[in-house]
C-alpha positions in Angstrom: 160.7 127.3 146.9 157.5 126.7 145.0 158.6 126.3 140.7 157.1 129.6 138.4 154.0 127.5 137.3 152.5 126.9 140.6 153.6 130.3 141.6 151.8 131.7 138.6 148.6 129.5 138.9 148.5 130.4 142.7 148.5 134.2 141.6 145.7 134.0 139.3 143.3 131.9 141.9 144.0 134.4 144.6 143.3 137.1 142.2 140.5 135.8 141.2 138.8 135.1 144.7 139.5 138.7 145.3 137.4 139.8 142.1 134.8 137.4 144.0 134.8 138.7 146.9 134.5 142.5 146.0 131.6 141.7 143.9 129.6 140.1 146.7 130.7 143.0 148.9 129.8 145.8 146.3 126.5 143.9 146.2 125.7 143.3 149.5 126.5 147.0 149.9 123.9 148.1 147.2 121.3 145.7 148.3 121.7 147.6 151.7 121.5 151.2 150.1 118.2 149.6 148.5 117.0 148.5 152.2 117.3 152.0 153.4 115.7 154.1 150.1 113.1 151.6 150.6 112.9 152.4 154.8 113.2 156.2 153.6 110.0 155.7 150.8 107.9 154.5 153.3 108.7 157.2 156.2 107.6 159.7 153.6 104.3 157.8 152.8 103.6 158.4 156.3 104.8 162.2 156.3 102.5 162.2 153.7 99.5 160.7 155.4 100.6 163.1 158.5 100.9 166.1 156.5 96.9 164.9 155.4 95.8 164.9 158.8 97.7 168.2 159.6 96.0 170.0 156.8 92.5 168.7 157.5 92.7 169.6 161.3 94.2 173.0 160.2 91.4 173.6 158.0 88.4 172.1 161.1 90.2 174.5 163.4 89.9 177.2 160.7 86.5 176.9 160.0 85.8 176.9 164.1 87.2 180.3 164.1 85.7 181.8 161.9 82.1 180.3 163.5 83.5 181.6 166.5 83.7 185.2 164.4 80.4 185.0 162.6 78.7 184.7 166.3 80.6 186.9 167.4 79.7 189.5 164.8 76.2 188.4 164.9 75.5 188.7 168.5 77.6 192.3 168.3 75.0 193.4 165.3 72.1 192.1 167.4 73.2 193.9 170.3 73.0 197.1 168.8 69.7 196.5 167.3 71.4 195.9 163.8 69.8 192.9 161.1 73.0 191.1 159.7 70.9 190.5 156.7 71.1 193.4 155.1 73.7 196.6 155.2 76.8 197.2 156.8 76.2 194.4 158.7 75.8 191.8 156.4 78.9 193.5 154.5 81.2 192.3 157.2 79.4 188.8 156.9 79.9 188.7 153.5 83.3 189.8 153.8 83.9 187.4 156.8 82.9 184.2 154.1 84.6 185.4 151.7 88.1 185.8 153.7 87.2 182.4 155.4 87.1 181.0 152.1 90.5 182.4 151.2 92.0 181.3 154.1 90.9 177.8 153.9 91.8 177.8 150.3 95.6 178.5 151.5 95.2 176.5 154.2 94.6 173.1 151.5 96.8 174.6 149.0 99.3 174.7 151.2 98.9 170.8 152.6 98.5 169.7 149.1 102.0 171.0 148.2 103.4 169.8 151.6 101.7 166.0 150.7 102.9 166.3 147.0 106.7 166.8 147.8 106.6 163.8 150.4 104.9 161.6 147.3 107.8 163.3 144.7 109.9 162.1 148.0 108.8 158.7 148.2 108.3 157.8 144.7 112.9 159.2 144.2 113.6 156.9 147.3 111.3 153.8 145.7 113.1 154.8 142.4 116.5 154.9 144.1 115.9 151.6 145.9 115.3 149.8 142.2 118.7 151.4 141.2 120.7 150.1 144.2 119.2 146.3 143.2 120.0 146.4 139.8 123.5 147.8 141.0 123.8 144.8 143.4 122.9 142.4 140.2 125.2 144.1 137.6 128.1 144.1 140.3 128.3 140.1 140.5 128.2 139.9 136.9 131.0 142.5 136.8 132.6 140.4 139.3 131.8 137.3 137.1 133.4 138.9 134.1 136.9 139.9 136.0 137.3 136.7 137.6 137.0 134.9 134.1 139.1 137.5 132.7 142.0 137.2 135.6 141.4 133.3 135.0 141.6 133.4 131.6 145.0 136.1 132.6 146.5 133.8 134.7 146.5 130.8 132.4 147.7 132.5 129.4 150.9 133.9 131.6 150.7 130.1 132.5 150.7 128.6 129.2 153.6 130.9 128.0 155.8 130.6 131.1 155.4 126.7 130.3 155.7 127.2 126.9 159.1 128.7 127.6 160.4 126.1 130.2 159.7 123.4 127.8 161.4 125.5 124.9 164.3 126.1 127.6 164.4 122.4 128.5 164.7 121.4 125.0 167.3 123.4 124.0 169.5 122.3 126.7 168.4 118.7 126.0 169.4 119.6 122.1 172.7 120.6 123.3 173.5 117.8 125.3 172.3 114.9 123.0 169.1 114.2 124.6 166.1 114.1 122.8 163.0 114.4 124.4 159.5 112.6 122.6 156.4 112.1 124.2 158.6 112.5 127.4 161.0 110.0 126.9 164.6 110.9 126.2 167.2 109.1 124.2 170.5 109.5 122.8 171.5 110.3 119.4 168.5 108.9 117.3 169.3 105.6 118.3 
C-alpha cells in the first residue's frame, strides 16, 4: 500500500490534469460554437444578397405589368377613338402611375426590411462568434487558475499531513529515547 504522502500528492496531480483537461475541452467547445456563428453570419450575408436580387426582380417584374397595363389601357382608349392625354382617360393613366408607384414603393420597402433583418442577423452571429472566442480564452485561464489552486490544495494537505508524521514520529522517538537531528538519531544526549 502506497504511504499518505504519495497518496496525497497522487490526488492533487490527478486533480489537477482534470482541471486541464476540462479547460481545453470547454475551449475547444466554444471555439466550435464560434466556427458555427461565424458559418451562420455568412449564410445570412448571402440571404441578404438573395433577398437583394429577389426584391429587384420583384420590382422589374412589377414595372413589366404595369407596361403591360398602360398598353393595354392605351390601345383600349385608342380603340374607342378616346386621347389618353386628356380626360377620363388620362385619369386612369394617371391613376395607373400613381398605384404603380405605390406598389413598387412596397415592393422595396418590403425587400429592404427583409435585407435589414438578415444584416441585424449576421452582424448577432459575427457578434456571437467574438463571444464564443473570448469564452474559449477565459476558459483556459480558468482552467489555469484551478489547476494552480488544486496544486497549491494538494501541497498544503501535503505539507500538513507531513508536518504531522514528523510531529508523530518524534513524539514516539521522544518517548523511546531517540532523538532525531538533521536525521540522525541518538540516545540520551550522548
Amino acid at each position: 500500500m502506497c504511504d499518505p504522502l504519495t497518496l496525497t500528492a497522487a490526488a492533487a496531480a490527478t486533480a489537477a490534469i482534470g482541471t486541464g483537461v476540462g479547460a481545453v475541452q470547454a475551449s475547444s467547445m466554444a471555439n466550435y460554437r464560434a466556427q458555427i456563428a461565424d458559418r451562420n453570419a455568412t449564410l445570412e450575408m448571402q440571404a441578404a444578397q438573395t433577398e437583394q436580387e429577389n426584391t429587384r426582380q420583384a420590382a422589374l417584374d412589377h414595372y413589366r405589368k404595369v407596361a403591360q397595363l398602360k398598353g393595354q389601357q392605351i390601345v383600349g382608349a385608342a380603340g374607342n377613338g378616346v386621347s389618353v392625354d386628356f380626360g377620363t382617360a388620362a385619369d386612369t393613366v394617371s391613376d395607373t402611375n400613381m398605384l404603380a408607384a405605390e406598389d413598387a414603393n412596397r415592393i422595396y420597402r418590403q425587400g429592404f426590411q427583409a435585407v435589414r433583418n438578415h444584416d441585424i442577423n449576421a452582424a448577432n452571429y459575427s457578434a456571437e462568434a467574438a463571444s464564443q472566442r473570448s469564452e474559449a480564452g477565459a476558459s483556459l485561464l480558468k482552467g489555469a487558475f484551478d489547476m494552480s489552486g488544486t496544486v497549491l490544495g494538494g501541497a498544503s494537505q501535503y505539507s500538513k499531513l507531513k508536518a504531522g508524521i514528523n510531529l508523530a514520529n518524534n513524539a514516539r522517538s521522544a518517548a523511546s529515547g531517540i532523538r532525531v537531528t538533521n536525521g540522525a538519531a541518538s540516545g540520551w544526549g550522548f
